[in-house]
C-alpha positions in Angstrom: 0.2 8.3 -5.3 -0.9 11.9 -3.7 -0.7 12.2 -0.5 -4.2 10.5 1.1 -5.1 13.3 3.6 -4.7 16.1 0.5 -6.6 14.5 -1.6 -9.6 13.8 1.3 -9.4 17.5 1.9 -9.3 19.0 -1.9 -12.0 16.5 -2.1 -14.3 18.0 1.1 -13.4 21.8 -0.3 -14.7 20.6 -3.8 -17.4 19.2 -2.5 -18.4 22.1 -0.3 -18.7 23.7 -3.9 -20.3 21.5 -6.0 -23.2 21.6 -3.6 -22.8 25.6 -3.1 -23.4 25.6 -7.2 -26.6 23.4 -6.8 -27.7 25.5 -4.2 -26.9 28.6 -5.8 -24.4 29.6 -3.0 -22.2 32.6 -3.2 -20.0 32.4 -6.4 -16.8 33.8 -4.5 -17.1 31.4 -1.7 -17.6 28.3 -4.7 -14.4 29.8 -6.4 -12.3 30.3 -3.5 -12.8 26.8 -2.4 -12.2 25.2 -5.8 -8.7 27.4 -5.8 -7.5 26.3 -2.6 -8.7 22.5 -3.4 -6.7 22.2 -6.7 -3.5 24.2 -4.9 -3.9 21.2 -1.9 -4.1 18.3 -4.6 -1.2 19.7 -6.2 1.3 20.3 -3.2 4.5 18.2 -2.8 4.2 18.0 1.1 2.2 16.3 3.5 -0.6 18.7 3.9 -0.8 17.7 7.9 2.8 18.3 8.5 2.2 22.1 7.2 -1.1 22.1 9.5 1.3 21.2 12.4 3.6 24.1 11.7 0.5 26.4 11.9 1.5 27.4 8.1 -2.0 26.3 6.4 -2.1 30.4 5.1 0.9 29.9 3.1 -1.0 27.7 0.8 -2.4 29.1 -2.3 -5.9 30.2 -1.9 -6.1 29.0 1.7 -6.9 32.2 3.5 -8.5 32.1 7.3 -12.0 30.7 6.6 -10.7 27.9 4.3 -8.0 27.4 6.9 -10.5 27.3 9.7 -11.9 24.5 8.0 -9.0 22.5 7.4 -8.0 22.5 11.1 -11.7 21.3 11.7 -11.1 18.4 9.0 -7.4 17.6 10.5 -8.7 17.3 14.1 -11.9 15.6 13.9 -12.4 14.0 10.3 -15.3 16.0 9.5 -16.5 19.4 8.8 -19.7 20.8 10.2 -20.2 23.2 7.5 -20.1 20.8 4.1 -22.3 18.1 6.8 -24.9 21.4 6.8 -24.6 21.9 3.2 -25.4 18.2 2.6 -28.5 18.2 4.0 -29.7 20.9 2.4 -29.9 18.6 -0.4 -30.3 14.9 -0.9 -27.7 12.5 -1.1 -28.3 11.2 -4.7 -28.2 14.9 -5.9 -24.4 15.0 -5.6 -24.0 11.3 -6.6 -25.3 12.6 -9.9 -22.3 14.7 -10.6 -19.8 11.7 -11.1 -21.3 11.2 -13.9 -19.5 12.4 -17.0 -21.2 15.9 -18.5 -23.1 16.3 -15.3 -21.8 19.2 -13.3 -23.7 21.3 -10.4 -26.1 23.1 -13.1 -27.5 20.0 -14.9 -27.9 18.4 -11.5 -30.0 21.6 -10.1 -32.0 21.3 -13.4 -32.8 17.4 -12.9 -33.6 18.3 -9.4 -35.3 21.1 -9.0 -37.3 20.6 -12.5 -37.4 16.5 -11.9 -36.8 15.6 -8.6 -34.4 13.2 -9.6 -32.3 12.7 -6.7 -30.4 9.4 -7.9 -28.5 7.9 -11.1 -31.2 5.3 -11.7 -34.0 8.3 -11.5 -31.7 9.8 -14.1 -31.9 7.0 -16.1 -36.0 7.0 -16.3 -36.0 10.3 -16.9 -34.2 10.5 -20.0 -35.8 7.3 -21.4 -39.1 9.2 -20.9 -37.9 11.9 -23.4 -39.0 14.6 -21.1 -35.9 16.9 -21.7 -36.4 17.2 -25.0 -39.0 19.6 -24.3 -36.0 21.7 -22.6 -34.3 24.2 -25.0 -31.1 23.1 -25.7 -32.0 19.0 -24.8 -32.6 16.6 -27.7 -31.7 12.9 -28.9 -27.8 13.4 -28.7 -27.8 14.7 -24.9 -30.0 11.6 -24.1 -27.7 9.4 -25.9 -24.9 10.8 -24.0 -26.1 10.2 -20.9 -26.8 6.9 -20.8 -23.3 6.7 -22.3 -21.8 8.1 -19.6 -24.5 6.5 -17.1 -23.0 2.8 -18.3 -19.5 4.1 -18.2 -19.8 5.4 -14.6 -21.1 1.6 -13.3 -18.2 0.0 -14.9 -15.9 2.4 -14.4 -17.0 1.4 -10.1 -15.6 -2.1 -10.2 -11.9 -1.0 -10.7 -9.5 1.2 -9.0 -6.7 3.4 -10.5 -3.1 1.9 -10.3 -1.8 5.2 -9.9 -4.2 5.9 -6.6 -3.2 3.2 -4.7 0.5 2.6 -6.0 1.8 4.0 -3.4 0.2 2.3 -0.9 0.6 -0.8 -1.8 4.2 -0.4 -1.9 4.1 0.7 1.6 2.0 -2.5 2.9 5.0 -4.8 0.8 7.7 -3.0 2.6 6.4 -3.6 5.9 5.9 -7.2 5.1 9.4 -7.7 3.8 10.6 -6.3 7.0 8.8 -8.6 9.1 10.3 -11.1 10.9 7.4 -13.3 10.1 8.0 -13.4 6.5 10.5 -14.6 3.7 9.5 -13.5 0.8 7.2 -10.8 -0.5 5.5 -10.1 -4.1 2.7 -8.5 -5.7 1.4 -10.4 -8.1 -2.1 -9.6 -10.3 -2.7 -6.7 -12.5 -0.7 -4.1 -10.5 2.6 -5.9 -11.0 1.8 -6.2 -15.0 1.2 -2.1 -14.6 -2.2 -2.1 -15.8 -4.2 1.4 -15.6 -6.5 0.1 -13.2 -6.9 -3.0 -10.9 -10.1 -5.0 -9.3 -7.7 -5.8 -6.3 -4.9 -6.8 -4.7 -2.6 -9.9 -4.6 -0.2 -10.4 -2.3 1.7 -13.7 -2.2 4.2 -14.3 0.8 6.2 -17.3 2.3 6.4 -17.9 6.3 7.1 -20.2 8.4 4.4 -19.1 10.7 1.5 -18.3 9.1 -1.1 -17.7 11.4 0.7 -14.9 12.9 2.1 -13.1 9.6 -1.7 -13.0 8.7 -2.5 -11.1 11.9 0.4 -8.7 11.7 -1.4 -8.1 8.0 -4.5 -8.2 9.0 -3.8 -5.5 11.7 -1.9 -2.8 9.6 -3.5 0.6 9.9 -3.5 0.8 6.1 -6.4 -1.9 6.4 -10.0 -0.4 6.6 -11.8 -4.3 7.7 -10.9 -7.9 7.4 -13.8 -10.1 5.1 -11.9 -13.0 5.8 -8.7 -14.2 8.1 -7.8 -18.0 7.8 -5.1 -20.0 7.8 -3.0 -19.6 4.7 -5.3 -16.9 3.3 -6.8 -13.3 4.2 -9.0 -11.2 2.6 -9.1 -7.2 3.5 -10.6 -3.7 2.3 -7.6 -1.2 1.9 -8.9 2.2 3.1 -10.3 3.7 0.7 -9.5 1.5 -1.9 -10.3 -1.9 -3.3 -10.0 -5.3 -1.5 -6.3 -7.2 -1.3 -5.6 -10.8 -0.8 -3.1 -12.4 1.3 -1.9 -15.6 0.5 1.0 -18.1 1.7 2.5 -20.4 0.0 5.3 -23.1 0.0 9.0 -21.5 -0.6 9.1 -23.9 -3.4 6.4 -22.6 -5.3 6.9 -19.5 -4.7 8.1 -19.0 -8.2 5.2 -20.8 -9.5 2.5 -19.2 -7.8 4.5 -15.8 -8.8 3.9 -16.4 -12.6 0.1 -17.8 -11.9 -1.1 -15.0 -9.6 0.5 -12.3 -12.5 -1.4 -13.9 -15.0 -2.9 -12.9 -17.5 -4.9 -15.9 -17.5 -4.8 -16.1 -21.5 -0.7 -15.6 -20.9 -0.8 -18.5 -18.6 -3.0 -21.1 -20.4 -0.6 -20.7 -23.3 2.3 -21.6 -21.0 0.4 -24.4 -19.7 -0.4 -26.1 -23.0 3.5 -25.4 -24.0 4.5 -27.8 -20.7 1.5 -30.4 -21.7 3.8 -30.6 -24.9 6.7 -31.6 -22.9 4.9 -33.7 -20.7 4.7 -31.0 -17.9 1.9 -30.0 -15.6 2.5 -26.4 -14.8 -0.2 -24.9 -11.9 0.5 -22.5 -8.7 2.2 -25.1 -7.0 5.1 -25.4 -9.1 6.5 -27.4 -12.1 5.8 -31.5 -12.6 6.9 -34.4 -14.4 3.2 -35.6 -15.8 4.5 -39.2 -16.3 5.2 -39.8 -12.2 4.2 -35.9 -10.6 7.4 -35.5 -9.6 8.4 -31.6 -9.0 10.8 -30.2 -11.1 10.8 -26.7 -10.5 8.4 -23.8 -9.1 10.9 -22.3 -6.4 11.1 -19.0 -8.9 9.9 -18.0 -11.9 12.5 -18.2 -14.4 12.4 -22.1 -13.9 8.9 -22.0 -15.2 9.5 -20.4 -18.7 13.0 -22.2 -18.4 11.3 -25.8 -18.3 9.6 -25.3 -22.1 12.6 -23.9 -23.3 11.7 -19.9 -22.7 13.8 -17.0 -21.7 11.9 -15.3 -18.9 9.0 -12.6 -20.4 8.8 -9.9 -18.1 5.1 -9.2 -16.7 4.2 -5.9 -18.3 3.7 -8.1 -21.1 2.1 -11.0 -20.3 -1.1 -10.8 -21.9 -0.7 -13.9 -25.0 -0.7 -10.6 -27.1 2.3 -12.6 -29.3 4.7 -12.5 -26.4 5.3 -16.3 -26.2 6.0 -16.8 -30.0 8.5 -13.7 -29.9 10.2 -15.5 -26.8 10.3 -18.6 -28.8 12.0 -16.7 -31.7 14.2 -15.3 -29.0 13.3 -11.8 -30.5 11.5 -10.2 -27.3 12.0 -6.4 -27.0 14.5 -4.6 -24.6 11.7 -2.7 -22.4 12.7 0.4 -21.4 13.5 1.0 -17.7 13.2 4.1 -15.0 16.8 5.4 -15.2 16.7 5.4 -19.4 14.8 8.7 -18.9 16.7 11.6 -19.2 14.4 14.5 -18.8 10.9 15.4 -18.7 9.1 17.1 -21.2 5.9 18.5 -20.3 5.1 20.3 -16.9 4.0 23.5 -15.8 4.9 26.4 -13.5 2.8 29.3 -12.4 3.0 31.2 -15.5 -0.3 28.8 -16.1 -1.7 26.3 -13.5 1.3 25.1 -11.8 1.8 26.3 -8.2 5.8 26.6 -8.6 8.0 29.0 -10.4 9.8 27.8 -13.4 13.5 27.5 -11.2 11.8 25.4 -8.7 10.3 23.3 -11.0 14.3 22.7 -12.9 15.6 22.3 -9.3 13.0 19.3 -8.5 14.1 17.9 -12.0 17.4 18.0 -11.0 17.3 16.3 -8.0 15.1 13.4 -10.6 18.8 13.2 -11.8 17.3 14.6 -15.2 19.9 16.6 -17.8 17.1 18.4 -18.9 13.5 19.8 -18.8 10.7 21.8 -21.0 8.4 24.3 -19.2 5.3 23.9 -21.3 3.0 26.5 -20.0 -0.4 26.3 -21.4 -1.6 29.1 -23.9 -5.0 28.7 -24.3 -8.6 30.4 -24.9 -10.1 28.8 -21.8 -10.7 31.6 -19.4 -10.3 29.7 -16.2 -6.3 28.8 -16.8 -4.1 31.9 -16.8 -1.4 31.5 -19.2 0.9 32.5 -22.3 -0.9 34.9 -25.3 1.2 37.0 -27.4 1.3 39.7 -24.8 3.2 38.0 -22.2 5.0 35.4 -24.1 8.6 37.4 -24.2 8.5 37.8 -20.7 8.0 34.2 -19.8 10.4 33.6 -22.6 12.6 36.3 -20.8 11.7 34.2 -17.5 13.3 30.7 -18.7 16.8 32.3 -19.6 17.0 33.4 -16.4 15.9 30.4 -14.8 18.9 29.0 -17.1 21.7 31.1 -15.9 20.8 30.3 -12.0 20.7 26.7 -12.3 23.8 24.8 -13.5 24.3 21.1 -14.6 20.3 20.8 -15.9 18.9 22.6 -19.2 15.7 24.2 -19.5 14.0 24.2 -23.2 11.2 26.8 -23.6 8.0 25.6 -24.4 4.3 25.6 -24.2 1.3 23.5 -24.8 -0.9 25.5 -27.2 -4.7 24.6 -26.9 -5.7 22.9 -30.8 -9.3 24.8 -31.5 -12.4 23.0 -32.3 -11.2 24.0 -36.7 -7.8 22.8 -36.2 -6.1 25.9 -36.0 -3.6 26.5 -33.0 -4.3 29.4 -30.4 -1.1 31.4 -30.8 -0.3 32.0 -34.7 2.9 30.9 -36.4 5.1 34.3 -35.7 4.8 33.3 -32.0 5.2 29.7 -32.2 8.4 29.8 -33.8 9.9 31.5 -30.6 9.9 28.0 -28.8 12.5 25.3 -28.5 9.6 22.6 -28.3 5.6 23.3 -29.0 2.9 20.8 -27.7 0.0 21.2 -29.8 -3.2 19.5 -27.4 -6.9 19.4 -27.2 -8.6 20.5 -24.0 -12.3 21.3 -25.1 -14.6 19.9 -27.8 -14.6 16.2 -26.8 -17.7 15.2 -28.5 -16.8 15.8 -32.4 -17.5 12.7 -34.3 -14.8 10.3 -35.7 -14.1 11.7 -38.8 -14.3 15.7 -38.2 -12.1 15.0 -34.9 -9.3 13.0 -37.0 -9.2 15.8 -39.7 -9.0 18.1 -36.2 -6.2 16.8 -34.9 -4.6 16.0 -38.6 -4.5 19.7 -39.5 -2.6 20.6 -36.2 0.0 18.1 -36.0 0.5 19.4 -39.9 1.5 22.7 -38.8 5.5 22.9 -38.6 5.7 24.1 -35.1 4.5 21.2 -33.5 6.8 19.0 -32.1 4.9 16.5 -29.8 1.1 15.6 -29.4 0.3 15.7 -25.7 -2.1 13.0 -24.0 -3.8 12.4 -28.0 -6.8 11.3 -27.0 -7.7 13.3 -24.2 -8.6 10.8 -21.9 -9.3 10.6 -17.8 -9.4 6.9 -16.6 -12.1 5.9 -14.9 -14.0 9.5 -15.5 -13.6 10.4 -19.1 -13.7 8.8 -22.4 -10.6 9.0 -25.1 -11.7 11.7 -28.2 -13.0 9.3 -31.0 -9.7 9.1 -33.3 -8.9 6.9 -36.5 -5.1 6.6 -34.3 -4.0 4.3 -37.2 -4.4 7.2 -39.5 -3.1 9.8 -36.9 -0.1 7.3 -36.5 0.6 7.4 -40.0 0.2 11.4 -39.8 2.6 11.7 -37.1 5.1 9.4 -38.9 4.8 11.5 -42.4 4.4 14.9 -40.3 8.2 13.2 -38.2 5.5 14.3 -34.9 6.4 12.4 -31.7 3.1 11.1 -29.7 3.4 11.7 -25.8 3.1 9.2 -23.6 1.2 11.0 -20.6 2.6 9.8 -17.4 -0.3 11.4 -15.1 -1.8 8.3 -13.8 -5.4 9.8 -14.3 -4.2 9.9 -18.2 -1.8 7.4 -18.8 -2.0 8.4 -22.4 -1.4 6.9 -25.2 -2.4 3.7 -23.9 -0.4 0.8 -23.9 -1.7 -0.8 -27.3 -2.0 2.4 -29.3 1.9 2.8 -27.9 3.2 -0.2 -29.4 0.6 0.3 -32.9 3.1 3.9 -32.5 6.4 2.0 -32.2 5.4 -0.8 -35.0 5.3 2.4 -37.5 8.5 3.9 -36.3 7.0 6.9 -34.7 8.7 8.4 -32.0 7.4 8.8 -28.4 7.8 10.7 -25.4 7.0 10.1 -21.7 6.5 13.2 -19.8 4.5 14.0 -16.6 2.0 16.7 -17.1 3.4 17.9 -13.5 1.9 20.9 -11.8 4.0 20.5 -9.0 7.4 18.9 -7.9 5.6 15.9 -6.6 4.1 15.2 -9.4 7.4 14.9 -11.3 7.8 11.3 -9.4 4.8 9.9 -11.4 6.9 9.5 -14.5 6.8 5.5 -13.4 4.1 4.8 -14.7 4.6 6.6 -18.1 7.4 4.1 -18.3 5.1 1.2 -17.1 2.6 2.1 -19.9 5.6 1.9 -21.9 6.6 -1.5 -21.2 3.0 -2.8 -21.7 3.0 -1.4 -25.5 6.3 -2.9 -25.7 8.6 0.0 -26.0 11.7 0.1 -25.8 14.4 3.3 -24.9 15.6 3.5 -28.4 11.3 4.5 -29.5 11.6 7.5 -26.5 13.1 10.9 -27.6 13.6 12.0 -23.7 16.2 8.6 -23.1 18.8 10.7 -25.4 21.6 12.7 -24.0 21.2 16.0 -23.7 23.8 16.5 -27.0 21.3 14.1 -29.4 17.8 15.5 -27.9 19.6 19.4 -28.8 20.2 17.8 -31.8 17.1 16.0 -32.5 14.8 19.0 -31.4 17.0 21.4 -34.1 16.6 18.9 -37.0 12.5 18.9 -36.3 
């Protein structure tokens, strides 16, 4: 997870311009704030530990206005000039702008043409048809809209995994260290790595309840308490979703471990497997159904144990043919943290990374990694500096370098090249061909329909310079919608074209997902698991890259970045 206080600052300076853009505030002022927001959300430090240096300046982009503001936001919470901005405009206005498609313009135009000032005024207003008078406006904008209308009130009820990883982590260390408390897990959705989560679950054993409820109850990481009893509390994590606390007998622990997990279709089909053996199964632990008598439930492995099961891991617990491959005793090895050997996709400030291509090797190093690929973007969009067939020899110039000053970790030379709207990649062949490894990726265009977008993404991956497909269907949990793909048919494209499919470890991305991961593995196409990172502290979310993994089932022989640094030279020459 970022860093919390970065990412409520970038937040306040994007803010500051979204409503600057309604308002049509000074353009330099809206740009200089975006800059020094997306350099904040990238750093790798603690932004209030530079702030107590008095070395906010050395920030990209943060120059002594933005800086001024910072201190404002760091001292008091707030900042008196986005509070001014706000009311300049009503609330709903900016509200608007979460939805997908609607940025400051379209807003302005609903408002000041409209007067729609919230989502559900948005909503009447394009049933009434009364943009299609509006150059530019017909049936397909309405129909987007409400798409991305429905999208944004589902998308409210769950929280990113990746946001609030971090965090939760920190609350389960400071219960294991408690003197109050045994045993610590947590169970749910977030320990089978899914993308997002409706909450928390935390399962403990004490032998003083009451009080290890209060010292949960009274972390700082806890915004309010909904409900404080005694063998259960309920809390809002600031700002994040609610968590449960529950204790339970040490000899269910086990039990209550496997039924808290879920998935609740994973767990009735273990249940009916014990009723077959004469079993009752259930949070409190394992029983004989003839007399009740308990005969297990004090950890999990007894559970799966007592219908004659080797233990399933949780990532894929979701009765998605787990339990009959278990039975068969033919479940896959998943692939684990350490089995990656190098990451390969980030990028340094030859594009929109904030770090030079050394540091960037030097923070893989210390990952442990044998090797990296700088994958700089080269691209027509106008608002990401990066590699054209000017500069290209000197970046490529700029990676041997970076090679002959760092020892013990490789650097391959790549870029992600931008796939147009045709097909066609933005640097021709005769440049291409200069790289080690090319990422062929769509960034623009996101509407195409089904079939044009397939034959889109077909053509590139059938140009011989592409070695990996980054995040395929250009996705943004919670925000925006995959690219509408036939992925069977771009599997079998990939496997024909010997393309390997990224794994996107971003945890705004986390793409492929899971199922289309394990659809990739079932056809033998190769993977990779890379981190998208714009900064060193981004390199640390390759975890759930490899949790995604696990959930489609993968396993470190399907991953080309789990070879040695011998068989991936090897592998990258033969492609």
């Amino acid at each position: 997870m970022k860093n919390l206080d970065n990412i409520r600052i970038a937040k306040m300076l994007d803010n500051m311009s979204d409503i600057l853009e309604v308002i049509d505030g000074n353009r330099f002022r809206i740009a200089a704030n975006r800059r020094a927001a997306r350099a904040i959300d990238n750093l790798d430090k603690d932004i209030i530990k530079i702030y107590k240096k008095d070395n906010l300046q050395s920030i990209p982009g943060v120059g002594k206005g933005i800086e001024k503001h910072i201190k404002e936001i760091i001292k008091t919470g707030k900042s008196k000039e986005l509070n001014r901005l706000r009311k300049k405009i009503p609330k709903g206005v900016t509200n608007l702008m979460n939805i997908q498609g609607i940025g400051p313009q379209k807003a302005k135009l609903f408002y000041d043409k409209f007067n729609v000032k919230t989502i559900k005024g948005l909503k009447k207003l394009v049933k009434s048809h009364k943009l299609r008078k509006l150059k530019g406006w017909g049936e397909k904008s309405e129909k987007n809209i409400l798409k991305s209308i429905k999208l944004y009130k589902k998308f409210q009820k769950r929280f990113i995994l990746g946001a609030f990883y971090d965090m939760a982590i920190s609350i389960k260390d400071k219960l294991k260290k408690s003197d109050l408390i045994e045993k610590v897990e947590i169970c749910g959705s977030f320990r089978r790595g899914k993308e997002t989560i409706g909450d928390l679950d935390f399962l403990i054993t004490s032998n003083q309840p009451k009080k290890a409820i209060k010292f949960f109850t009274s972390m700082k990481e806890i915004d309010r308490v909904l409900l404080s009893g005694d063998t259960k509390a309920r809390v809002v994590i600031k700002e994040g979703p609610q968590a449960d606390l529950r204790v339970v007998d040490p000899k269910s622990f086990g039990a209550a471990m496997h039924y808290f997990t879920g998935s609740k279709d994973h767990n009735i089909h273990i249940r009916k497997l014990g009723m077959k053996k004469n079993l009752k199964i259930n949070e409190y632990g394992i029983f004989k159904k003839s007399n009740n008598k308990r005969i297990g439930g004090k950890n999990e492995t007894q559970v799966f144990k007592s219908i004659g099961l080797p233990y399933i891991p949780p990532e894929i617990r979701e009765d998605k043919g787990e339990v009959e491959m278990a039975q068969k005793n033919k479940l896959p090895t998943l692939i684990k943290d350490q089995d990656i050997k190098g990451d390969l996709q980030m990028h340094s400030n030859w594009s929109d990374g904030n770090k030079t291509i050394l540091e960037m090797a030097k923070a893989c190093k210390k990952m442990g990694y044998k090797y990296l690929a700088i994958t700089d973007h080269a691209t027509p969009m106008g608002m990401i500096n990066g590699l054209n067939k000017n500069n290209v020899n000197n970046y490529l110039k700029d990676i041997k370098k970076a090679n002959k000053k760092i020892k013990g970790i490789k650097i391959f030379a790549g870029c992600e090249v931008d796939i147009l709207e045709n097909g066609d990649l933005f640097l021709p062949d005769k440049i291409l061909q200069k790289f080690d490894i090319v990422l062929g990726a769509i960034h623009s265009g996101f509407k195409k329909e089904k079939t044009e977008q397939t034959q889109r993404l077909a053509k590139a991956m059938k140009n011989k310079h592409i070695d990996i497909i980054a995040h395929p269907t250009g996705r943004i949990i919670n925000k925006r919608e995959p690219i509408n793909l036939n992925m069977e048919k771009i599997i079998k494209i990939a496997k024909k074209e010997n393309v390997v499919l990224e794994i996107n470890a971003s945890w705004q991305r986390l793409d492929l997902k899971a199922s289309y991961a394990k659809l990739a593995k079932e056809n033998k196409v190769k993977l990779a698991i890379s981190t998208d990172a714009h900064s060193p502290n981004s390199l640390k979310f390759m975890k759930f890259g490899v949790l995604t993994a696990k959930r489609g089932w993968i396993e470190k022989k399907d991953v080309i970045n789990t070879k040695s640094l011998k068989s991936f030279e090897k592998f990258i020459n033969k492609k």
